[in-house]
C-alpha positions as CSV (number, residue, x, y, z in Angstrom):
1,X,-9.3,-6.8,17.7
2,X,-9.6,-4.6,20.9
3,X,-6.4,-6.0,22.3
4,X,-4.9,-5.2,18.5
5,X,-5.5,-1.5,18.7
6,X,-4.5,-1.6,21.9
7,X,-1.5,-2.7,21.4
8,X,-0.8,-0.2,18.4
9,X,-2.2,2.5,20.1
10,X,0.2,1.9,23.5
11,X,3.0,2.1,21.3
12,X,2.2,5.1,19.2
13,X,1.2,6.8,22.3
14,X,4.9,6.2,24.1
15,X,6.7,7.9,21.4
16,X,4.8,10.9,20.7
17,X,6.8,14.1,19.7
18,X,5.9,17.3,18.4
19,X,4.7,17.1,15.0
20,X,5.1,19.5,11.5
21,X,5.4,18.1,7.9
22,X,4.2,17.5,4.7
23,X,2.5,14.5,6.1
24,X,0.4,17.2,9.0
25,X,-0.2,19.6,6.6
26,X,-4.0,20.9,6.6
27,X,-4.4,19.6,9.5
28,X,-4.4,20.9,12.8
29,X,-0.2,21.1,13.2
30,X,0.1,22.9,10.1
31,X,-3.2,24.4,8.8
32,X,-3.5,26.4,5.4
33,X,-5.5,29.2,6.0
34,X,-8.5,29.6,3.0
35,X,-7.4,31.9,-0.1
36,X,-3.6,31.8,1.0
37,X,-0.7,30.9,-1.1
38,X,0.4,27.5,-0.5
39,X,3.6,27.2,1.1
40,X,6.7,25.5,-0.5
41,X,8.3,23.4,2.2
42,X,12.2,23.9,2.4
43,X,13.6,20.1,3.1
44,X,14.7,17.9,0.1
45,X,15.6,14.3,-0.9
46,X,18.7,14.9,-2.1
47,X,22.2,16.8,-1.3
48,X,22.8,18.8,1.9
49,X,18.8,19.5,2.6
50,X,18.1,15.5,2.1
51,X,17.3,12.9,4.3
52,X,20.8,13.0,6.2
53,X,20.7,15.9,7.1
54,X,17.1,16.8,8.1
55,X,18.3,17.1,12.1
56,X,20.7,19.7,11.2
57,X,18.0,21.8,9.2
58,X,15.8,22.5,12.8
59,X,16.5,22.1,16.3
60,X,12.4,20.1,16.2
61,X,14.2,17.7,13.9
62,X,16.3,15.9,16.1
63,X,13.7,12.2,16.1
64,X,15.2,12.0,12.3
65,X,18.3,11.3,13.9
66,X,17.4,9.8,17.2
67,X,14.2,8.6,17.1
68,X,13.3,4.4,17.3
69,X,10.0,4.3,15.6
70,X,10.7,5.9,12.3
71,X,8.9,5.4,9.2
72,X,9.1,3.9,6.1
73,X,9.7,0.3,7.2
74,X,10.3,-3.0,5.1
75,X,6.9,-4.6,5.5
76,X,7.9,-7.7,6.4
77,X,6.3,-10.4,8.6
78,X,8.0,-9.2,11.8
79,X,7.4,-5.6,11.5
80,X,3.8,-5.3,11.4
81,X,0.3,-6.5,12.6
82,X,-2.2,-7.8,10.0
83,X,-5.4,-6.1,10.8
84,X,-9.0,-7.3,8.2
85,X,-10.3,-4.6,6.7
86,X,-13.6,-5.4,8.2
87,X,-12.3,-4.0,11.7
88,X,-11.7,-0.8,10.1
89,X,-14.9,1.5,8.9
90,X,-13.9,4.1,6.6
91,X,-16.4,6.4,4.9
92,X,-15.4,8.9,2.5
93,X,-17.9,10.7,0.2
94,X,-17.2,11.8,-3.4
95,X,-16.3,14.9,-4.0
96,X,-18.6,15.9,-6.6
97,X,-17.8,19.5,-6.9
98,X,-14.0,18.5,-7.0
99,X,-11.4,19.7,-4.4
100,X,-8.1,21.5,-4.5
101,X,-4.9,20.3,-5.3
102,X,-1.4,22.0,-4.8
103,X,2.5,21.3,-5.3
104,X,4.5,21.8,-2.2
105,X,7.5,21.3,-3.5
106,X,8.2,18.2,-2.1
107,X,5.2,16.2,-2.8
108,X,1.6,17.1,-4.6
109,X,-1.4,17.0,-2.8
110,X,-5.0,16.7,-2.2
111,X,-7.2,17.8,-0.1
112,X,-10.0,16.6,1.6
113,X,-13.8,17.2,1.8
114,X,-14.9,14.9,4.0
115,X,-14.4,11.5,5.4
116,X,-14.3,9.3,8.5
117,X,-12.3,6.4,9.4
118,X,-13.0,4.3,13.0
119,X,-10.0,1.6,14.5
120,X,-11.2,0.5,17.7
121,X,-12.0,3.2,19.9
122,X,-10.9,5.9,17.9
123,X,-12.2,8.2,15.6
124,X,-10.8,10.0,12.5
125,X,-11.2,12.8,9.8
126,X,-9.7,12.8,6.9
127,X,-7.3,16.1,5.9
128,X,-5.3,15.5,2.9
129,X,-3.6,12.4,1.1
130,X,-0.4,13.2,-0.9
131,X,1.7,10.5,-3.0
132,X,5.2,9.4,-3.1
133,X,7.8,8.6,-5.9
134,X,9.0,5.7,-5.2
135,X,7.1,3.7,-2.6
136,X,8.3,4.6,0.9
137,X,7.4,2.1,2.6
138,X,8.9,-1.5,0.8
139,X,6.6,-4.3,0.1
140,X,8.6,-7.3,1.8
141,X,11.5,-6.1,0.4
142,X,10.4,-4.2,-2.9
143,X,9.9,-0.8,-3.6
144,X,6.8,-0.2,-5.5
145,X,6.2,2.6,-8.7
146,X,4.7,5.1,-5.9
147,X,2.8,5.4,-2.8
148,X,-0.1,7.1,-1.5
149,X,-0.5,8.9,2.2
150,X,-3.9,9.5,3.2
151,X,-3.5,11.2,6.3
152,X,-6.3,11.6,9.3
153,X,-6.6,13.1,12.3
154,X,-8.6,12.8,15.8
155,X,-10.7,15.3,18.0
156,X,-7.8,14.6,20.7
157,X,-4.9,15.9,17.4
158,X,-3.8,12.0,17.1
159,X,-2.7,11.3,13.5
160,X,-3.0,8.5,11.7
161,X,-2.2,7.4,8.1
162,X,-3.6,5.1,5.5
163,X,-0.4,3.9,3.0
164,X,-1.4,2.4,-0.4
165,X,0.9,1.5,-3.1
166,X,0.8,2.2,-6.6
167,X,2.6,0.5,-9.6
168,X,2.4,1.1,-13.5
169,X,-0.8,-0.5,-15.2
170,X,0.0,-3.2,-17.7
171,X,-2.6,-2.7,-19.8
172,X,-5.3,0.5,-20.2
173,X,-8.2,-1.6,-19.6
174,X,-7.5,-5.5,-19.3
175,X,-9.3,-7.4,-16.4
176,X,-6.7,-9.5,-14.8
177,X,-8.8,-12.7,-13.2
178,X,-7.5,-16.4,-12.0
179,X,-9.5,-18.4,-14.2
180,X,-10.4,-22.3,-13.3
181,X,-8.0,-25.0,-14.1
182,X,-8.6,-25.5,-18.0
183,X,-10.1,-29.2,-19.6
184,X,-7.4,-31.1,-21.7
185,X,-7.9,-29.2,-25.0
186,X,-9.5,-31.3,-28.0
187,X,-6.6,-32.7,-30.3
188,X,-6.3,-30.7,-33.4
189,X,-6.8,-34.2,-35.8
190,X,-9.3,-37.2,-35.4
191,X,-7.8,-39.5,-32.9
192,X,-6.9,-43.0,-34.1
193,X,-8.9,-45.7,-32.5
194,X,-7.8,-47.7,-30.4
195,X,-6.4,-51.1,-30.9
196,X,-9.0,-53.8,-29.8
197,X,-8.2,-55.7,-26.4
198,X,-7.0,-59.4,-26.9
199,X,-9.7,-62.1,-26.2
200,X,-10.0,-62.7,-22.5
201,X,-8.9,-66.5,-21.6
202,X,-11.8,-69.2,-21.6
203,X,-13.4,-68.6,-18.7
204,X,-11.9,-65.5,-16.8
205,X,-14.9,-63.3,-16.4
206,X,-15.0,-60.2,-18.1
207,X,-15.4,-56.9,-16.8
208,X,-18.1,-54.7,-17.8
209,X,-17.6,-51.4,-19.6
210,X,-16.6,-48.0,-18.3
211,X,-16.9,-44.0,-19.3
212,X,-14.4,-43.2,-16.8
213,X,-11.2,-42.1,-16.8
214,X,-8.1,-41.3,-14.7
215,X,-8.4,-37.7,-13.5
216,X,-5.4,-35.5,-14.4
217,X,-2.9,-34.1,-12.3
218,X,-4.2,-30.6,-11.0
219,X,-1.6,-27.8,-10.9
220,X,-0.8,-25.8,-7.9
221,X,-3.7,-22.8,-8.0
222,X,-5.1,-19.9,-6.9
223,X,-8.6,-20.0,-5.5
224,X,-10.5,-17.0,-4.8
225,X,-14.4,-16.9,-3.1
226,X,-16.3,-14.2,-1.3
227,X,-16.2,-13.8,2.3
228,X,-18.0,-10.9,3.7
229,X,-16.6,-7.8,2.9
230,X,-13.1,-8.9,1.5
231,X,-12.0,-11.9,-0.8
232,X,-10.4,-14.5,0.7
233,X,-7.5,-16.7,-0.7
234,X,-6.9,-19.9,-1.3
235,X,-3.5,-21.8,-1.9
236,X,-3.4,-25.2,-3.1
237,X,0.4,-25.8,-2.5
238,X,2.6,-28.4,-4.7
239,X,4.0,-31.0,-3.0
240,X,6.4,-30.8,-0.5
241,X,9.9,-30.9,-1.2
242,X,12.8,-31.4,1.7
243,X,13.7,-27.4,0.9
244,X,13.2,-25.1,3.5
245,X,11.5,-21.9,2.1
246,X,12.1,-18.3,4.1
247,X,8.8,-17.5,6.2
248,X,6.5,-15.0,4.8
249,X,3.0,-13.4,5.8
250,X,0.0,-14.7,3.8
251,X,-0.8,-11.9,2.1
252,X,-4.6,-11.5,1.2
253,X,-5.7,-11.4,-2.7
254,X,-4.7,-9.1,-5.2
255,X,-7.0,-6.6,-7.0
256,X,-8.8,-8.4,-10.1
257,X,-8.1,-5.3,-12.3
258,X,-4.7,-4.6,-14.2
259,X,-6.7,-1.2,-15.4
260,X,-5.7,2.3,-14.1
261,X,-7.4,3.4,-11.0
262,X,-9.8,6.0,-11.8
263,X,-9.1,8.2,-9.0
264,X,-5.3,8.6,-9.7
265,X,-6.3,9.3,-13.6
266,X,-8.9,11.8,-13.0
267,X,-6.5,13.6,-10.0
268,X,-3.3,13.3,-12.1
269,X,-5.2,14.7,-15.2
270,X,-4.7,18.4,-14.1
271,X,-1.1,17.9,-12.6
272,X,0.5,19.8,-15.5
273,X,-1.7,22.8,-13.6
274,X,0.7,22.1,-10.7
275,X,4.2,22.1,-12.1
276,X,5.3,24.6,-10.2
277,X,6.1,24.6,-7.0
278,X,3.6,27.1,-4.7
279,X,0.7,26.4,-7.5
280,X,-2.9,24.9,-6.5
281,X,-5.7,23.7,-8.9
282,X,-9.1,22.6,-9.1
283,X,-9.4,18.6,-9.9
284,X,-12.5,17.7,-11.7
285,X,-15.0,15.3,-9.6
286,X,-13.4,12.5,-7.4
287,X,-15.4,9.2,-6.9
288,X,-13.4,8.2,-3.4
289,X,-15.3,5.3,-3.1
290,X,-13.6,3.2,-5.7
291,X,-10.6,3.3,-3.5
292,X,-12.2,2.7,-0.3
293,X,-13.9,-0.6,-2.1
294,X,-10.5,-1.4,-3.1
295,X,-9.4,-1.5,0.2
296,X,-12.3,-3.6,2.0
297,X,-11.2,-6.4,-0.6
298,X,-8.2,-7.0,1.5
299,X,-6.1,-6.2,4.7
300,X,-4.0,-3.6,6.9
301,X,0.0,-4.0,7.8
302,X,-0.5,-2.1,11.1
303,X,2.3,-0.5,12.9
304,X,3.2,2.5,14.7
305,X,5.8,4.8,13.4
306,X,6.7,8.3,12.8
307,X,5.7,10.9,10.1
308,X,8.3,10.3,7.2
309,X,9.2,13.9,6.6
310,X,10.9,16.4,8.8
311,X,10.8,16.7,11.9
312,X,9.7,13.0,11.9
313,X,7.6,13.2,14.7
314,X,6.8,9.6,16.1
315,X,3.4,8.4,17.5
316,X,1.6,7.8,14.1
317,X,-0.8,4.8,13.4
318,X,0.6,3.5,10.5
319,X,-2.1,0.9,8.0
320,X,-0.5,0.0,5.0
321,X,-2.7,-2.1,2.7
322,X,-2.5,-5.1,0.9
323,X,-4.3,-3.9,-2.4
324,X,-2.7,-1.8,-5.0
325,X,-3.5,0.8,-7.0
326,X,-2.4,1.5,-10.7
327,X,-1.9,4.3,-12.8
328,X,-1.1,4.2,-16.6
329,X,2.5,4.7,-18.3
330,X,2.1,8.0,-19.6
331,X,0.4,9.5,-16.5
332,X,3.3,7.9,-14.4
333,X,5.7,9.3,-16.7
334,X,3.6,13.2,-16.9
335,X,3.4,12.6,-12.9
336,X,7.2,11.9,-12.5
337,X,8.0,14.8,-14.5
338,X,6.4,17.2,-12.3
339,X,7.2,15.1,-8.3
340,X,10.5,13.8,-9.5
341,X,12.0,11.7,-6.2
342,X,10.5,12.2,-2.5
343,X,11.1,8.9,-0.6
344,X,12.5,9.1,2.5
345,X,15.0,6.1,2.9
346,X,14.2,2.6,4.5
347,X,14.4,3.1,8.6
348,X,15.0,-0.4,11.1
349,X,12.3,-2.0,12.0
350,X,10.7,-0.7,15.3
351,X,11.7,-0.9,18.4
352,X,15.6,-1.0,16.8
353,X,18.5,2.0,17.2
354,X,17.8,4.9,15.0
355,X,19.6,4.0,11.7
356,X,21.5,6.9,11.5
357,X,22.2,6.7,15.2
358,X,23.9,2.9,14.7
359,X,25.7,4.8,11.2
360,X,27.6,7.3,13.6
361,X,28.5,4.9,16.0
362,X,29.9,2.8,13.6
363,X,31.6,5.8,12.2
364,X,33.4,6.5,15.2
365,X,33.9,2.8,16.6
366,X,31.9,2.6,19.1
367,X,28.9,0.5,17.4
């Protein structure tokens, strides 16, 4: 684990630049003084203030365009480090008297009363978390219904930032579980007896009786048992087949529940207080801990990347989990109404040319 975070920290420390967005605000880079209005940020998503052309909106801006750690990634296998949630100690309290919540403009966002997270050596407070429509990052390919930031910062002003994606909830309260493999069921009408065996030859010794019979063919399954703090999966794979199937990461289990998250519904239920831009709110109590449990049940993509807003300052500890969180149809559709779009697009994978970089080159002919 030590070598892990050593590894992560190393690169998020060799591509530190100065830092302001969205993603820093309350914090340290960009603090919101008590009682003031909140500020309305003046980037976009779309058009001439949109991702393309955040470098050319501030001279700070420049690691949009040039930077090699940039964030969102594809979370695929290549990209990212798995880390167990057990490594991880994160501590947030409920926020029983509630806490502010405000529309910047470009995203709507929380703010924090407390909490601590600890990744190797480090130390962290939480500041704020903030949500995304879509999913920045994409999961393995797919982009997910939304995303929540939860961003934290050190003593020493090193930021880091908890992703977690959200998708629509199927049902308002079903209970999604992998149930065992089911008996044969009973036949629906009184099965014929069977035909009585033919008379064993004179002589041939005859074999006694038996209960038993052949065990069916078990389909390929799920398994899930507890293991410490997080579930752990099983896969009980078909046979093998001379195809050749694309290599993926295991990914750990899923979240039981299909129900909305109560911290999303209880947040979301005063975002009609919020529509407008420069507007802040009071939400009702937050239970934070249902999250953080949610988390614990499963893993962290770790990587280190940038902030995902202007000026896309690098040197940020990016965890992504595994588990998801879900909101109901109509508050996704009351929540849209009010964030509209504000995902940055997909950047290469670390490490690679700045994608905007490699898209001049090749507009001039020089990639």
């Amino acid at each position: 684990m030590a070598r892990l975070f050593k590894s992560l920290v190393v690169a998020a420390a060799a591509s530190v630049t100065p830092v302001w967005s969205l993603c820093s605000h309350n914090t340290f880079l960009h603090p919101r003084e008590e009682g003031k209005a909140v500020e309305v940020k003046k980037f976009g998503y779309t058009g001439v203030t949109g991702p393309l052309f955040w470098s050319s909106l501030a001279p700070e801006n420049t690691a949009c365009s040039t930077g090699r750690r940039q964030s969102p990634i594809d979370m695929t296998g290549t990209s990212f480090n798995m880390v167990p949630s057990s490594e991880i100690q994160i501590d947030i309290p409920d926020f029983t008297e509630g806490t502010e919540f405000e529309n910047l403009g470009t995203t709507i966002e929380v703010i924090a009363k407390g909490g601590s997270m600890t990744f190797g050596e480090k130390q962290y407070t939480l500041q704020q978390f903030h949500f995304h429509l879509p999913s920045e990052h994409l999961d393995n390919g797919t982009s997910r219904a939304m995303e929540m930031h939860m961003v934290w910062q050190t003593e020493n002003q090193e930021l880091a930032v908890i992703g977690t994606y959200i998708d629509v909830a199927t049902e308002a309260g079903s209970v999604r579980t992998i149930p065992p493999v089911a008996a044969p069921a009973p036949p629906t009408h009184p099965a014929l007896p069977a035909p009585p065996a033919p008379p064993a030859p004179s002589g041939a010794p005859v074999p006694p009786p038996t209960n038993k019979t052949a065990p069916a063919a078990l389909p390929a399954r799920f398994r899930i048992r507890g293991r410490r703090s997080h579930r752990e999966q099983e896969v009980i794979m078909p046979p093998p087949t001379n195809e050749t199937a694309p290599v993926r990461p295991v990914h750990p289990d899923a979240p039981v529940s299909d129900a909305p998250t109560v911290l999303l519904e209880t947040i979301f239920s005063t975002v009609d207080a919020i529509r407008t831009p420069g507007t802040v709110t009071q939400t009702p109590p937050l239970i934070l801990s249902e999250v953080v449990n949610i988390w614990n049940s499963g893993h962290f993509q770790g990587y280190s990347g940038s902030l995902t807003t202007p000026p896309c300052s690098e040197g940020v500890m990016w965890l992504v989990s595994t588990q998801t969180l879900r909101i109901s149809p109509l508050t996704f559709e009351n929540v849209r109404s009010v964030i509209g779009f504000n995902s940055r697009f997909t950047q290469n994978a670390p490490g690679d040319d700045n994608i905007l970089a490699k898209a001049g080159c090749s507009a001039a002919g020089t990639a």
